[in-house]
Every structure is written in structure tokens, then in C-alpha cells.
C-alpha positions in Angstrom: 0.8 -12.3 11.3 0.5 -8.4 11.8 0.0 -8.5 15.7 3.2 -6.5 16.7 1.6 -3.7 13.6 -1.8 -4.3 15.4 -0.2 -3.4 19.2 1.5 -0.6 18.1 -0.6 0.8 15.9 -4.2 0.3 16.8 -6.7 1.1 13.4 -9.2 3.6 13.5 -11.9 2.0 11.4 -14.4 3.9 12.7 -13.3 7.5 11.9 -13.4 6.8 7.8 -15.8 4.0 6.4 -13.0 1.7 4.7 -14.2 0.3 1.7 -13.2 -3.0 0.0 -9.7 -4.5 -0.6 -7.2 -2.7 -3.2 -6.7 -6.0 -5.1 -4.4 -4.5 -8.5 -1.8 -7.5 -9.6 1.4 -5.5 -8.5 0.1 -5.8 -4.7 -1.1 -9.0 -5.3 2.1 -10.4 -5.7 4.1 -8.8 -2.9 3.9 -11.8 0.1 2.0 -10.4 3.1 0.0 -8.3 1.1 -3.2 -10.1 0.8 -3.4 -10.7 4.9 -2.5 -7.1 5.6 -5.2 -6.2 2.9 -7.9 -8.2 4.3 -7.6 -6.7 8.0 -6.3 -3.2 7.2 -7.9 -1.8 3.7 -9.1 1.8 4.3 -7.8 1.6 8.0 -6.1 4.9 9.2 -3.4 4.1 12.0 -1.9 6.8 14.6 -4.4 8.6 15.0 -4.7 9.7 11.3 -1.1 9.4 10.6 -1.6 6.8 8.0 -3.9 5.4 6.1 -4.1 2.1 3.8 -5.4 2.6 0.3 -8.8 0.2 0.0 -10.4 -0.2 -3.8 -11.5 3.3 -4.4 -8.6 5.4 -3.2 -6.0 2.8 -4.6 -7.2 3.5 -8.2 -8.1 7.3 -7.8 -4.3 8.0 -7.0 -2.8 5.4 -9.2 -4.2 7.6 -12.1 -3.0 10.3 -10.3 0.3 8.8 -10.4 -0.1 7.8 -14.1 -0.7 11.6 -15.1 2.3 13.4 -12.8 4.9 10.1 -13.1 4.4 8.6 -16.4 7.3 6.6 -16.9 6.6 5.0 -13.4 2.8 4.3 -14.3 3.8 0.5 -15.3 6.1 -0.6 -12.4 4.7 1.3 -9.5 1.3 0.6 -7.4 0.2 2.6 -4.3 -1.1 1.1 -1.2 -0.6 3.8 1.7 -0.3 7.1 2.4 0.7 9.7 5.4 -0.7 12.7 6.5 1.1 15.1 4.0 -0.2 13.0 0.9 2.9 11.2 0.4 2.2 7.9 -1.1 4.1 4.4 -0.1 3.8 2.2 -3.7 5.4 -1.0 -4.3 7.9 -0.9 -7.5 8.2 -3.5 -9.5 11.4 -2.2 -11.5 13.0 -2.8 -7.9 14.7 -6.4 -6.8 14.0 -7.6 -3.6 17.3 -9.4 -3.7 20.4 -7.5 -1.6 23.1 -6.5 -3.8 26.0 -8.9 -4.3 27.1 -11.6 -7.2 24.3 -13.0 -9.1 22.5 -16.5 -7.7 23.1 -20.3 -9.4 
């Protein structure tokens, strides 16, 4: 499923010991996620460009995120980050439906 990701970006599992799968419900839901989990958790791609959260850093900046970004704390859940810190999250209080009239 990831193979282009995989090409392009080969992982560097063995510069940080990954540990297990971030598994909070928010990421559970998102289609893809448990398959990219599975291969990639605590994986850093491009040579340390980016990293995927795994079980440990996943909740350590989700509290993070629940102390600076409170009203966010119920809709948001992290599972990346880049070099600079900057976190990528899921949202929840976002549609994945483009913008137009409402569905039957």
C-alpha cells in the first residue's frame, strides 16, 4: 500500500529504536492509518527529516498539545513530526468531504 512512500522515502529504523504503534481512537479511525502504523511507528524518513510518532512520543506530545492548545485537545491527535518540532495531527473538527451542496 505505502510502496511509492517506501521508494522515496527509505525509513531509518536503525538510528532511533521505534517503539510500539500509537494506537489513540482519532488515528484509529483515519483509513490507511493502521497499515502505515504497523510498518512505520517510530520510523524517521529523509535522513531525520521526519519522524512518525510510535506509543510513547504520541502521548508525551498529545499532552503537550493538551496544555499549549486546549480547546484543540478533544479533536486533534498527533502522529508525525519534522525536524523543527512541528507536529502533523489529524483533526477531527475537520470534514474530509470537499466543499459544495450537502449529500442525499
Amino acid at each position: 500500500m505505502f510502496g511509492c512512500f517506501r521508494a522515496a522515502y527509505a525509513p531509518l529504523g536503525d538510528v532511533v529504536l521505534a517503539g510500539q504503534m500509537w494506537q489513540h481512537e482519532r488515528l484509529m479511525g483515519v483509513e490507511g492509518y493502521l497499515d502505515f502504523a504497523v510498518e512505520f511507528a517510530g520510523a524517521t524518513f529523509g535522513g531525520g527529516l521526519y519522524r512518525v510518532h510510535d506509543d510513547a512520543s504520541g502521548v508525551r506530545v498529545l499532552k503537550l498539545i493538551s496544555e499549549a492548545f486546549p480547546e484543540y485537545v478533544a479533536r486533534v491527535c498527533p502522529f508525525g513530526y519534522d525536524w523543527l518540532g512541528r507536529q502533523f495531527a489529524v483533526d477531527s473538527g475537520r470534514s474530509s468531504r470537499p466543499a459544495g451542496p450537502p449529500r442525499p
